[in-house]
C-alpha positions in Angstrom: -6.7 -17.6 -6.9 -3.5 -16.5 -5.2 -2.9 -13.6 -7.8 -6.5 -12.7 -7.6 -6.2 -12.2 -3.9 -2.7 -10.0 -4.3 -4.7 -7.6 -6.7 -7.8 -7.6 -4.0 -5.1 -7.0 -1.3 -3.1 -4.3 -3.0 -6.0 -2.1 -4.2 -7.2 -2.3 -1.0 -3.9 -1.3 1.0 -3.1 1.4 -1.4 -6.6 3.0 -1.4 -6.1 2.9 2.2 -2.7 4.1 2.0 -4.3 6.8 -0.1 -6.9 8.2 2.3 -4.8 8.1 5.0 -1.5 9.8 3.8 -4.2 12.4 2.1 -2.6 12.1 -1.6 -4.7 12.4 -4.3 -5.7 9.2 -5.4 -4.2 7.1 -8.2 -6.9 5.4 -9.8 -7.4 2.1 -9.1 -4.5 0.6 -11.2 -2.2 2.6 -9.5 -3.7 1.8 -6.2 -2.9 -1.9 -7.2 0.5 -1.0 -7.6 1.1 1.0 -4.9 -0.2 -1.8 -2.8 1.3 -4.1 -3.9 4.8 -2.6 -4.0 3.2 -1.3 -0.3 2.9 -4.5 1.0 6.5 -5.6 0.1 7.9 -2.5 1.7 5.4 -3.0 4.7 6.6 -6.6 5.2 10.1 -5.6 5.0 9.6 -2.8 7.7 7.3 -4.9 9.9 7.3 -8.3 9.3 4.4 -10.0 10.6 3.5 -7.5 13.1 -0.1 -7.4 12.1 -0.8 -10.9 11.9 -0.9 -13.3 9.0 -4.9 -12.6 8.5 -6.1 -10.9 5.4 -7.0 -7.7 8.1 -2.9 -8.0 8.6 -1.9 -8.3 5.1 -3.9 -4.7 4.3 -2.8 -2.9 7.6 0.9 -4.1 6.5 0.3 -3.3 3.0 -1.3 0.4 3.4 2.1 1.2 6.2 3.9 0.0 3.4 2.1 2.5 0.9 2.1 5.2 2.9 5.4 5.0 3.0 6.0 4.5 -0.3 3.8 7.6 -0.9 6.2 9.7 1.2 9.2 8.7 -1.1 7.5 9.6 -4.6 6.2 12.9 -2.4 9.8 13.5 -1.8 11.3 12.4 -5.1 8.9 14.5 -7.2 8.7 17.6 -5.4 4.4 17.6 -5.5 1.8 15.8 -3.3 0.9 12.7 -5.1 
């Protein structure tokens, strides 16, 4: 159940990660990973700012994303 929640979590966040950095979006597979890799990046950044809740875990995760957005953005030269 635990993976099944990280997938839930991270498409989620990186949807919302999506919308709100104004990329194009990724599909939902790559919303999955972006949220996930989002959340880790988030939780590094922010720790448990946002609570331990699910509510939490996606407004960490999407920070995370968006963040993780900017980078490829920079890296690649086009809006993602």
């Amino acid at each position: 159940m635990g993976i099944l929640w990280t997938l839930i979590i991270g498409a989620v966040a990186g949807w919302l990660g999506s919308q709100i950095f104004k990329g194009g979006s990724l599909g939902l597979i790559g919303n999955i990973i972006v949220g996930i890799i989002g959340g880790f990046i988030g939780y590094w950044l922010l720790g448990t700012l946002f609570g331990t809740a699910v509510i939490g875990q996606i407004l960490t995760g999407a920070v995370g994303a968006i963040v993780l957005l900017a980078i490829i953005n920079l890296l690649s030269g086009r809006r993602v």
